[in-house]
N, C-alpha and C positions, 0 to 999 in steps of 0.2 A: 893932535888927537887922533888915537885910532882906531878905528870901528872893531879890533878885535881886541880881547881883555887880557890883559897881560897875565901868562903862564903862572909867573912865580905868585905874583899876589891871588889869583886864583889857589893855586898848591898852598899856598900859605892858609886864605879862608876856610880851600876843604878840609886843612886838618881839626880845625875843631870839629866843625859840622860832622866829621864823621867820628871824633873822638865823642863829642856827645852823643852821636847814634850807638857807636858801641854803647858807653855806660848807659842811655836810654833803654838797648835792647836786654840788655842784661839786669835793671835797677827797675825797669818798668812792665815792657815789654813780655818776655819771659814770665815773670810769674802770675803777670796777668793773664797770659796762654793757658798758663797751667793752672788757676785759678778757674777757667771760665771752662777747662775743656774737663777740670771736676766737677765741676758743677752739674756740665750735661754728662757725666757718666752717670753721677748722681742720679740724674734726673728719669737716664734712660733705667735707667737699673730700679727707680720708683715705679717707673711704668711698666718695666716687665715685671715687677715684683704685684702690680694691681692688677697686671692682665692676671699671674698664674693665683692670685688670691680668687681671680674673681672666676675663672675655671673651676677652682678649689671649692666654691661658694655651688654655682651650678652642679657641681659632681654631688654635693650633699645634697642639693633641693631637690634633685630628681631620685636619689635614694628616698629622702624620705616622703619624696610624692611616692613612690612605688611601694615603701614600707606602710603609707597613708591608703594608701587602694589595697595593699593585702587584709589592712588590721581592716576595710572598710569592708571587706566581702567576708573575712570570718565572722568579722559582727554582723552582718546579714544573714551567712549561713544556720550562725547560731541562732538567732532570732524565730527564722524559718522551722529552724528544728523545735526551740519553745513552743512556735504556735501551734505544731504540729505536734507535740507532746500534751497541749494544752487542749487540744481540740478532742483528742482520744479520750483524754480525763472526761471531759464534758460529755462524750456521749455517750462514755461508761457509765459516767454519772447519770446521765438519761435516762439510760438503759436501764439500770438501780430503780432508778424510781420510778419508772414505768411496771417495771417487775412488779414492786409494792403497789403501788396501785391498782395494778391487775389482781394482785393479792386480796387488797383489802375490800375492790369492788367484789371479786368471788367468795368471799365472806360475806360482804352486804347481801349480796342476793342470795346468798345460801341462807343465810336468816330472814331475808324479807319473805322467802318461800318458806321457810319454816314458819314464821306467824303468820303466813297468807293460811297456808295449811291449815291451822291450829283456828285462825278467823274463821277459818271456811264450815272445820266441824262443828264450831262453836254457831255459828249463823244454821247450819242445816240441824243442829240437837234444838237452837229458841225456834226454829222454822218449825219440827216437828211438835216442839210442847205448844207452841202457839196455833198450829193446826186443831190440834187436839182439844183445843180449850175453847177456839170459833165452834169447833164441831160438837161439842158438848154443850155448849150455850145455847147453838143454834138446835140441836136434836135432842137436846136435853139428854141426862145421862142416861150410859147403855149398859145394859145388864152383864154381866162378865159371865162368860160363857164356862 
């Protein structure tokens, strides 16, 4: 017996062992490669396709943040201008009625002085017949001259 393996039965072994490595790599092997390295193209080509989705997502949110802050300051400016339109009304409106009022009070007093007037002769004509009526009472009647 000898400590090294005889050539030919070796050569003889390797040939299957490498005839089955060939159809292995070729029956197994092989499109298993090719199966797994579509896979990750697949896979990579999902991830770049979520990264520029998701690029695509943030280019819109920051549009319509900035479309959301313009429509938010128009409606502010508008707003500012209502009150500001609304506030001229009112003190037109004020102004209106303050006018009438001032109206109607210088008519009150133009009448109150007109029957204060009209009280007044009226009180100084019974002031004088009632003078005249004590004085006659009291000095008995006077001869008309």
């Amino acid at each position: 017996m000898s400590l090294l393996p005889d050539p030919i039965l070796t050569g003889l072994q390797a040939i299957p062992f490498l005839a089955s490595l060939a159809v292995l790599h070729f029956v197994l092997f092989k499109p298993m490669l090719a199966y797994l390295q579509g896979r990750d193209q697949v896979t990579v080509g999902a991830n770049e396709e979520a990264s520029r989705l998701e690029q695509e997502a943030d280019a819109r949110l920051e549009e319509y943040e900035t479309r959301l802050a313009q429509a938010k300051a128009e409606m502010q400016a508008y707003a500012a201008e209502q009150r500001h339109a609304a506030a001229k009304e009112r003190e037109a409106a004020i102004a209106a009625a303050r006018a009438e009022t001032e109206a109607v009070k210088a008519e009150a007093i133009a009448s109150l002085q007109a029957e204060v007037e009209l009280a007044s002769r009226e009180l100084d004509s019974l002031g004088r017949a009632l003078g005249e009526d004590i004085t006659q009472s009291v000095l008995g009647p006077q001869p008309q001259a």
